[in-house]
C-alpha positions as CSV (number, residue, x, y, z in Angstrom):
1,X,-51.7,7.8,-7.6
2,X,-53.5,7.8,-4.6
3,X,-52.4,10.8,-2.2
4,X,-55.3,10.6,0.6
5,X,-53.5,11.1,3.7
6,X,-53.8,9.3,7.6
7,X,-55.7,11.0,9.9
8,X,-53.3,12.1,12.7
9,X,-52.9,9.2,15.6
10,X,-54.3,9.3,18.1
11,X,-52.6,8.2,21.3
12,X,-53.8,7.0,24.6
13,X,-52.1,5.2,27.3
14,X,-53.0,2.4,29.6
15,X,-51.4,-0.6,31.7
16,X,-48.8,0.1,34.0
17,X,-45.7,2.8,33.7
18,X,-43.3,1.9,30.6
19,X,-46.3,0.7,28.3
20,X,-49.0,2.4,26.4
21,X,-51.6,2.0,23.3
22,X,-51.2,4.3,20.2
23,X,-54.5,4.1,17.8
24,X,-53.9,5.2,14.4
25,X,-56.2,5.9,11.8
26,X,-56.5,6.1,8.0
27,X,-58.8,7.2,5.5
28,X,-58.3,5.2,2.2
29,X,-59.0,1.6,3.2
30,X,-58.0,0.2,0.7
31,X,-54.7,1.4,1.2
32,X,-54.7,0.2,4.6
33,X,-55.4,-3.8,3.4
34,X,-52.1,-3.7,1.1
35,X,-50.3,-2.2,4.5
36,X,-51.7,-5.2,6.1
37,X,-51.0,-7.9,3.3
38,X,-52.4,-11.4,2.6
39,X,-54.3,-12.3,5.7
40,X,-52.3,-10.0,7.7
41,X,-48.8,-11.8,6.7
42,X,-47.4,-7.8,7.2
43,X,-49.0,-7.1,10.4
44,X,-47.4,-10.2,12.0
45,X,-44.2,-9.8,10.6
46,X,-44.3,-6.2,12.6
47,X,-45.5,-7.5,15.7
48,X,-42.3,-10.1,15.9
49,X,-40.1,-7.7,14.9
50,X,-40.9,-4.7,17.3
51,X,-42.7,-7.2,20.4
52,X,-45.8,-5.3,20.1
53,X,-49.6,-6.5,19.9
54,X,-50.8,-5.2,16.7
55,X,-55.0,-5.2,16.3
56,X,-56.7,-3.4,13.4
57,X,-60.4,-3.0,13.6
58,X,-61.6,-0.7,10.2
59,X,-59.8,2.0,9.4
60,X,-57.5,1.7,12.6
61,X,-54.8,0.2,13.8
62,X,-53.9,-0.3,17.4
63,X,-50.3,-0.4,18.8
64,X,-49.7,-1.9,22.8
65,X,-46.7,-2.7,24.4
66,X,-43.6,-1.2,25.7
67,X,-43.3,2.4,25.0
68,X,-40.4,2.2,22.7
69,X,-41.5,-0.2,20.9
70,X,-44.4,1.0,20.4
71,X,-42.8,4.1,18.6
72,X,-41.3,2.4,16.7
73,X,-43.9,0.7,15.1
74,X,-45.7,3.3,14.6
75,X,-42.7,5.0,12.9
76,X,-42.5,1.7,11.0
77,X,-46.2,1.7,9.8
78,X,-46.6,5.7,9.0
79,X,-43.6,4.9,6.7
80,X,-45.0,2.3,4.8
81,X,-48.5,3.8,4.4
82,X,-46.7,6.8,3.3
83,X,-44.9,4.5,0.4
84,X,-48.4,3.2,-0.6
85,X,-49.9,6.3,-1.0
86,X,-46.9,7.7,-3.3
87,X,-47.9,5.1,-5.5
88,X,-45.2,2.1,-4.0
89,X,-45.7,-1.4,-3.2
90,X,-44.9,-3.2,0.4
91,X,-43.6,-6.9,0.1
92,X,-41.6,-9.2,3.1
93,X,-38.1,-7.7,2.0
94,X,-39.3,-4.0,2.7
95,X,-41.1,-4.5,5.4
96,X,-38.0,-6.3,7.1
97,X,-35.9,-3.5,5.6
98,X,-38.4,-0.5,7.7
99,X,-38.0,-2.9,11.0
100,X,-35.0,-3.2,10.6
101,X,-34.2,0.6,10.3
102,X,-36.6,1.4,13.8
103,X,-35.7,-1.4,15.4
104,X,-31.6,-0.8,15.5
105,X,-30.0,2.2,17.0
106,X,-29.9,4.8,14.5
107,X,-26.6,6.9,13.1
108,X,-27.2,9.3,14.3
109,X,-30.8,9.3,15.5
110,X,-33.3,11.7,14.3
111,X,-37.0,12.6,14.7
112,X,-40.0,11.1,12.2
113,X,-40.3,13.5,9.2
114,X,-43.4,15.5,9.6
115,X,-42.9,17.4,5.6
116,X,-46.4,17.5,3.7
117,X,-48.8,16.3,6.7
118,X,-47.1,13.3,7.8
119,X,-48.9,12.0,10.8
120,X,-46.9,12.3,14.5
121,X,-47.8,11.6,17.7
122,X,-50.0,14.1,19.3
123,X,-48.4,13.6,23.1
124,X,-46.5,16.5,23.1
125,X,-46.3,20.4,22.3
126,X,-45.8,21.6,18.6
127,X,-43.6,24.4,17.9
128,X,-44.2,26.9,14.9
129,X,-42.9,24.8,12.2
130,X,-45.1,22.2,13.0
131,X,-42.0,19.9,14.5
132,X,-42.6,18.4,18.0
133,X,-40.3,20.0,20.1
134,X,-37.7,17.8,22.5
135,X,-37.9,17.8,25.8
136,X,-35.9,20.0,28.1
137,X,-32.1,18.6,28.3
138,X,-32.5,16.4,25.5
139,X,-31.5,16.1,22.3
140,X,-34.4,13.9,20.9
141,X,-37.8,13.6,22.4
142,X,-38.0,11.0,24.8
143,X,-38.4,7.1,22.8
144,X,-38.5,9.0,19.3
145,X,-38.6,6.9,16.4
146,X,-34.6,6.1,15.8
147,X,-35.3,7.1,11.6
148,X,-35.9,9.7,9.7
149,X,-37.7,8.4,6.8
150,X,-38.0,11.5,5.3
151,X,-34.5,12.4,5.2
152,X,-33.3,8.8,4.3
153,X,-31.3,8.8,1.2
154,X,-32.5,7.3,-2.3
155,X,-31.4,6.7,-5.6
156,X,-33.8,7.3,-8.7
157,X,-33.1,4.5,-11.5
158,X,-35.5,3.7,-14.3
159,X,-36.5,0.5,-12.5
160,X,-37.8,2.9,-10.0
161,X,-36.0,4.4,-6.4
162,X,-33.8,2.5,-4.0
163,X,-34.2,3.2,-0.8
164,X,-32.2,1.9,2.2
165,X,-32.8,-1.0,4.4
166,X,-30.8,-1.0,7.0
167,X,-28.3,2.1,9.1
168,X,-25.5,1.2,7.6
169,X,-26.6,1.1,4.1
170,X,-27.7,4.7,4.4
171,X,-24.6,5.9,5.6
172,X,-23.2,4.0,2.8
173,X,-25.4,5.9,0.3
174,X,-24.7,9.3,2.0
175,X,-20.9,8.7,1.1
176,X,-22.0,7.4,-2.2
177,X,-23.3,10.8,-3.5
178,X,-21.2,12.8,-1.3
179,X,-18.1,11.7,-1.5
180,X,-15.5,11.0,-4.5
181,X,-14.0,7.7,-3.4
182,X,-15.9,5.1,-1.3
183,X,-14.4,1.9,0.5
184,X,-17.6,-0.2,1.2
185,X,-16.1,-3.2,3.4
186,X,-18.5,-6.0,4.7
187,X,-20.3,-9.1,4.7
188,X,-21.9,-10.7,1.7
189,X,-25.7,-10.0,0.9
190,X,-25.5,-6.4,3.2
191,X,-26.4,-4.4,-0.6
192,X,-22.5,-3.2,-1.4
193,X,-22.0,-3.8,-5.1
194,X,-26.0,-3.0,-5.4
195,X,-26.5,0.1,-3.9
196,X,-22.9,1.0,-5.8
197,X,-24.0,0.3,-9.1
198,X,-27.2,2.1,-8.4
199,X,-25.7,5.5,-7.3
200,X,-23.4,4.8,-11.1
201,X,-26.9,4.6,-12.8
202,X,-28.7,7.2,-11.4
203,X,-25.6,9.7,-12.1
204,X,-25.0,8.2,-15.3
205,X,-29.1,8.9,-16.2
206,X,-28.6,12.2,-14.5
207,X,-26.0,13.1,-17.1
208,X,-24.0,13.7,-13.6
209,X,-21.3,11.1,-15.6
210,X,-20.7,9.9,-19.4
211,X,-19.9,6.4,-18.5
212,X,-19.9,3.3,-15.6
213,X,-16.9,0.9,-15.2
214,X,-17.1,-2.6,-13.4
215,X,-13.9,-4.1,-12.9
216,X,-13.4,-7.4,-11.2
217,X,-10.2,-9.0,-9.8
218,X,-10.6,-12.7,-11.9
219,X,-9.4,-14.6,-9.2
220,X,-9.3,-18.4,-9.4
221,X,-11.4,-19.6,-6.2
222,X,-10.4,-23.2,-6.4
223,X,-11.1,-23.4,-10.3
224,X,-8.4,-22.9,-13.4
225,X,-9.3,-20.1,-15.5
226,X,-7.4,-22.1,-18.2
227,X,-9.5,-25.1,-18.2
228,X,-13.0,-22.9,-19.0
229,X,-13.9,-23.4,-22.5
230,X,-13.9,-20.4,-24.7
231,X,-11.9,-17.5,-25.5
232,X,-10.5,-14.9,-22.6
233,X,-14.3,-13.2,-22.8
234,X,-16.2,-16.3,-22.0
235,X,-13.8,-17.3,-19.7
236,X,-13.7,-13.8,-17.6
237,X,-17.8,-13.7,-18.1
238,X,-18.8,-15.8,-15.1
239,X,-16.6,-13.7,-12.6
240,X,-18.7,-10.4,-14.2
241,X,-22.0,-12.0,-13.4
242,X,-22.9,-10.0,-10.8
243,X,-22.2,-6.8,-12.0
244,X,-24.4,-7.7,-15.6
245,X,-27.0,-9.0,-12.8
246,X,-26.7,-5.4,-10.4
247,X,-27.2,-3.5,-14.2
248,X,-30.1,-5.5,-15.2
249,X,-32.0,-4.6,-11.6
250,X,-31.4,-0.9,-12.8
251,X,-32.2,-0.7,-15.9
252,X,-34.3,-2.1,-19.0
253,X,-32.0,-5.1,-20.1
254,X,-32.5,-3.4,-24.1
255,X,-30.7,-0.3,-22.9
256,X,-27.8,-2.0,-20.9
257,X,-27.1,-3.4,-24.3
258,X,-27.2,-0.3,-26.2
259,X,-25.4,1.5,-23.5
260,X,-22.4,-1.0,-23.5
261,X,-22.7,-1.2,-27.2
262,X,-21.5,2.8,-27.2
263,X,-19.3,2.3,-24.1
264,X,-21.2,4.5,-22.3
265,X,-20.9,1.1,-19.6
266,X,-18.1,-1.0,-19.4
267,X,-17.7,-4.4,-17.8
268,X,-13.7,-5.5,-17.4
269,X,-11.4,-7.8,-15.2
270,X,-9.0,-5.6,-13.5
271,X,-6.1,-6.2,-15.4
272,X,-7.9,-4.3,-18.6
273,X,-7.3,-0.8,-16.1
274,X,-3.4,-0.6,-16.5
275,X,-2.3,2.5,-18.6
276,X,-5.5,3.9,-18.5
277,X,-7.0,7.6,-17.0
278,X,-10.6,7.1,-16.7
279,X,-12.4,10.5,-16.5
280,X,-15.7,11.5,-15.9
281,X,-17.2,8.3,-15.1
282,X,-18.7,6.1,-12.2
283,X,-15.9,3.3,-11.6
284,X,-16.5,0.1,-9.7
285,X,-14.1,-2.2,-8.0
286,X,-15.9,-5.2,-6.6
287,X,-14.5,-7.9,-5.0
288,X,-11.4,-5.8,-4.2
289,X,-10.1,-8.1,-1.4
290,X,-8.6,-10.4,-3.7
291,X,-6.0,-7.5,-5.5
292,X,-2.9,-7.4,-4.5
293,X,-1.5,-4.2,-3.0
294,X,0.2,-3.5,-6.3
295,X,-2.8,-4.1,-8.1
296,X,-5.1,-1.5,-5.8
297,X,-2.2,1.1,-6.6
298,X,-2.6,0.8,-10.0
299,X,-6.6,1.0,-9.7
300,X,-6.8,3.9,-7.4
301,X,-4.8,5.9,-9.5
302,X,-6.4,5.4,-12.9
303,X,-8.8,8.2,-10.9
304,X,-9.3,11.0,-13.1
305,X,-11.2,14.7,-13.6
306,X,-14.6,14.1,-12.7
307,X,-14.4,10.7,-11.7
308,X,-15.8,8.9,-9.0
309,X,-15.1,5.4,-7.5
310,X,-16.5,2.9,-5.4
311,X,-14.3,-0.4,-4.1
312,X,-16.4,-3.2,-2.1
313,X,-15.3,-6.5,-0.7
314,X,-15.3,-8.8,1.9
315,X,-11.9,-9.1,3.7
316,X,-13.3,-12.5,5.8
317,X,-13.2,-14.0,2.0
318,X,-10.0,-13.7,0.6
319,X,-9.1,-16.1,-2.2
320,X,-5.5,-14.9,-2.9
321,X,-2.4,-17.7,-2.6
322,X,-0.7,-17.8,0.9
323,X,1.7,-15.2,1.6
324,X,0.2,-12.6,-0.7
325,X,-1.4,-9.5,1.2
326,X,-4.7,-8.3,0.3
327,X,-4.4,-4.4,-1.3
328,X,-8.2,-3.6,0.3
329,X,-6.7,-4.4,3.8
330,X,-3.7,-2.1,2.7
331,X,-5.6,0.5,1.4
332,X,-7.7,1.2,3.9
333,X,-4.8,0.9,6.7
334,X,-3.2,3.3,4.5
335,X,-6.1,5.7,3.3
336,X,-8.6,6.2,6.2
337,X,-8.7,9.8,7.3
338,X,-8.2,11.3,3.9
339,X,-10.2,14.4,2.8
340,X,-12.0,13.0,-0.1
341,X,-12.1,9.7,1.0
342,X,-15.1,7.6,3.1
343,X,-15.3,4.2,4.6
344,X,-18.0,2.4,5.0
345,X,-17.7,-1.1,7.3
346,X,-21.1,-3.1,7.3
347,X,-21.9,-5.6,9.5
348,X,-24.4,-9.0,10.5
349,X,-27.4,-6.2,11.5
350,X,-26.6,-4.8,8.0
351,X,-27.6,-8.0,5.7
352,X,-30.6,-7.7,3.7
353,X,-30.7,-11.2,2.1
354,X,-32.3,-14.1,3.7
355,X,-32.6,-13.9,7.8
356,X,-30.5,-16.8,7.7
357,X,-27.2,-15.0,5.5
358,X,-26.8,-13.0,9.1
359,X,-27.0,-15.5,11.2
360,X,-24.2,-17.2,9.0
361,X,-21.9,-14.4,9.3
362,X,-22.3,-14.4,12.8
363,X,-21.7,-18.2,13.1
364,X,-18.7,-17.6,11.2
365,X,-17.6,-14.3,13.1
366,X,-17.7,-16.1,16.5
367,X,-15.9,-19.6,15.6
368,X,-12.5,-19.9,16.7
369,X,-9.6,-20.0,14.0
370,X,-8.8,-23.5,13.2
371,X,-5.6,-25.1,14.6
372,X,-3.1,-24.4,11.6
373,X,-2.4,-27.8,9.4
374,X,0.8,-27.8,8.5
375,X,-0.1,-29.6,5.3
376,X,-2.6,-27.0,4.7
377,X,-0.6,-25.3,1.5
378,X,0.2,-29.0,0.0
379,X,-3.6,-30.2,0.5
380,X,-4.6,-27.0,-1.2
381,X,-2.2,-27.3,-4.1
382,X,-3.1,-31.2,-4.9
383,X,-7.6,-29.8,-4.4
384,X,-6.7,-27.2,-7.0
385,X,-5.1,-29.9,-9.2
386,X,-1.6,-27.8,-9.4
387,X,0.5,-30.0,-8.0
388,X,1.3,-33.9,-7.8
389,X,0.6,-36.1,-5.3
390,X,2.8,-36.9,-3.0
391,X,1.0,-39.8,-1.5
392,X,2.9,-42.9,-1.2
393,X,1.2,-46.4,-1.0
C-alpha cells in the first residue's frame, strides 16, 4: 500500500476580497493521476461541483475562486488522496459522494481531521495538538471545511468498508451502531436498506450478533401474488430481491449461501415473524410503509435480548388498499422521543443513485395532489383485475 504523504498546502491569496488561490502539493505522482482520473474526468467533476477553477501543473494542484469554495475543495481533494494512499480506489460515485459531503451544510459542522499528518491549511495559528485553533467568538474557524472526514463513520464488510456519501447517511450510520432500534424514512436510492444491511454484516462478522433477519411486507403493487407461478417461495422471492442483492454487495455470494444454509441469515416475508422472539440478531424491516399498524406491532415486539433492529421505507410510496393506515407513519407518530429509539428522515440532497433519482423526488415533492377521481377506487379495482367491469355499451 502506498502511504507517501502530501506535502502540507500551501496557500496564497489573490484577486479581490472573498476569493483566494490555495496550491497543494503531493509527492507520489502517481497517486496524484488516479486523483485526477481519465483525462481529468475527476478534476472537472470537482470544479462543477464546488464553482472553482481547478489547474494541476506536476505535482500540484491549484484551487481559485470564492473562499468557501475553495475550502471545500480542498477538504474534498485531501480526502480523496488520503483514500488512495490507504490503498482505495476513486470512481464518479465517490467522488460525487465527497462533493456532496463539503458542498452541503454539515450536521453538525466540524473541522478537517488533521490525525497522522493529514495536510491543513497553513493560514492560521496551530495550537499544541497540532489542531488549528478557531477564531475568537467562533465555534469553527472561519469557511472551515463543513466534514470531518476523519471522524466520518464506516462499516468494515469483507467486500471492503462503506463509507458515507452524503450528511444524512452518516447520521444514519451513527444511529445504526449506536442505537438499538432505527426508523430510516426517505426517498428511494438515498442508501437506507444498504447501509442497514451493512451495519447487520459487519456486526454479524464482528461476532457483535449470531444471526441477520430481512423481512419484507409482500405487498401486491398492482400484481396478484396468486397468479405467479411456483410454490409460496418462488412466489415471495421477487419481493426479497433486494435484500439477496444488499447481501451479495457485502459479502462473497459462496458464504451468503452457507451462511443462510446454517441460518446464521434469514430472508422472510413479514408474516413468517408472528410468535416468534428473535434474540441476538441484526433484524431488518424494509419496505415497512406498506404494514399495517397491526402488523408493525407485531414486528416491533418480536425484539429480544441483544437484538437490534432497523425499519426503512418510503412513506410517499405506499401500496396498501384505500382506507388502511400505514403502521411506519403510526409508529413513528407514536415512538419518536423514546430513549432507545432513533429516527432518521433522508431527503432529495441525500440520494446517491443517478443525479437524475433526486431531481425526480423533487419533481414529485413539489407537484400538487391531483384533484380526487371519484372513480379512482373502481378504476383501480378493474387495473388490478379484481373486479368486473362495469362498463356498459
Amino acid at each position: 500500500m502506498l502511504t507517501t504523504h502530501p506535502t502540507r498546502p500551501v496557500a496564497t491569496s489573490s484577486g479581490s476580497e472573498g476569493n483566494r488561490t490555495v496550491a497543494l502539493r503531493f509527492n507520489d505522482n502517481i497517486l496524484l493521476q488516479r486523483l485526477l482520473g481519465d483525462h481529468d474526468r475527476h478534476l472537472v467533476r470537482l470544479e462543477e461541483g464546488f464553482d472553482v477553477k481547478l489547474s494541476c501543473r506536476g505535482n500540484k494542484i491549484a484551487i481559485s475562486g470564492e473562499t468557501e469554495s475553495v475550502g471545500r475543495a480542498q477538504a474534498a481533494i485531501i480526502a480523496l488522496y488520503n483514500q488512495l494512499e490507504q490503498g482505495g480506489t476513486i470512481d464518479a460515485s465517490q467522488v460525487d459522494g465527497v462533493i456532496r459531503l463539503t458542498a452541503l451544510p454539515s450536521r453538525p459542522e466540524r473541522l478537517v481531521d488533521t490525525r497522522q499528518g493529514r495536510p491543513v491549511p497553513e493560514e492560521r495559528p496551530r495550537g499544541h495538538n497540532g489542531h488549528r485553533r478557531p477564531e475568537k467568538g467562533h465555534g469553527k474557524p472561519h469557511n472551515a471545511p463543513a466534514t470531518a472526514f476523519g471522524d466520518l463513520p464506516a462499516i468494515k464488510t469483507k467486500r471492503g468498508v462503506i463509507a458515507p456519501r452524503s450528511h444524512g447517511q452518516a447520521a444514519y450510520m451513527e444511529m445504526l451502531a449506536n442505537t438499538d432500534m432505527v426508523f430510516g424514512i426517505g426517498p428511494a436510492g438515498t442508501g437506507k436498506t444498504y447501509l442497514a444491511v451493512a451495519q447487520a454484516v459487519g456486526m454479524l462478522l464482528a461476532g457483535q450478533v449470531d444471526r441477520i433477519i430481512l423481512s419484507r411486507p409482500a405487498v401486491e403493487a398492482g400484481e396478484r401474488l396468486g397468479f405467479l407461478p411456483g410454490d409460496m417461495r418462488e412466489k415471495i422471492d421477487p419481493y426479497l430481491r433486494p435484500l439477496y442483492d444488499a447481501l451479495h454487495d457485502m459479502m462473497p455470494g459462496d458464504q451468503v449461501v452457507r451462511r443462510m444454509g446454517t441460518g446464521e441469515i434469514e430472508v422472510a416475508p413479514l408474516a413468517f415473524m408472528r410468535g416468534r422472539t428473535l434474540a441476538h440478531s441484526y433484524v431488518i424491516l424494509d419496505e415497512a410503509q406498506n404494514t399495517t399498524a397491526a402488523q408493525m406491532k407485531m414486528f416491533l415486539t418480536r425484539m429480544g435480548e441483544g437484538t437490534r433492529m432497523a425499519i426503512t421505507g418510503d412513506l410517499s410510496q405506499i401500496d396498501l388498499p384505500n382506507g388502511v393506515s400505514s403502521g411506519l407513519r403510526e409508529a413513528v407518530e407514536t415512538l419518536e422521543g423514546i430513549k432507545g429509539i432513533g429516527i432518521t428522515r433522508f431527503s432529495s440532497e441525500d440520494v446517491v443513485r443517478h443525479p437524475l433519482v433526486a431531481r425526480i423526488v423533487d419533481a414529485y415533492e413539489q407537484k400538487a395532489p391531483a384533484p380526487r377521481d371519484v372513480f379512482r377506487n373502481r378504476l383501480r379495482r378493474e387495473n388490478n383485475g379484481t373486479s368486473k367491469s362495469t362498463r356498459r355499451y
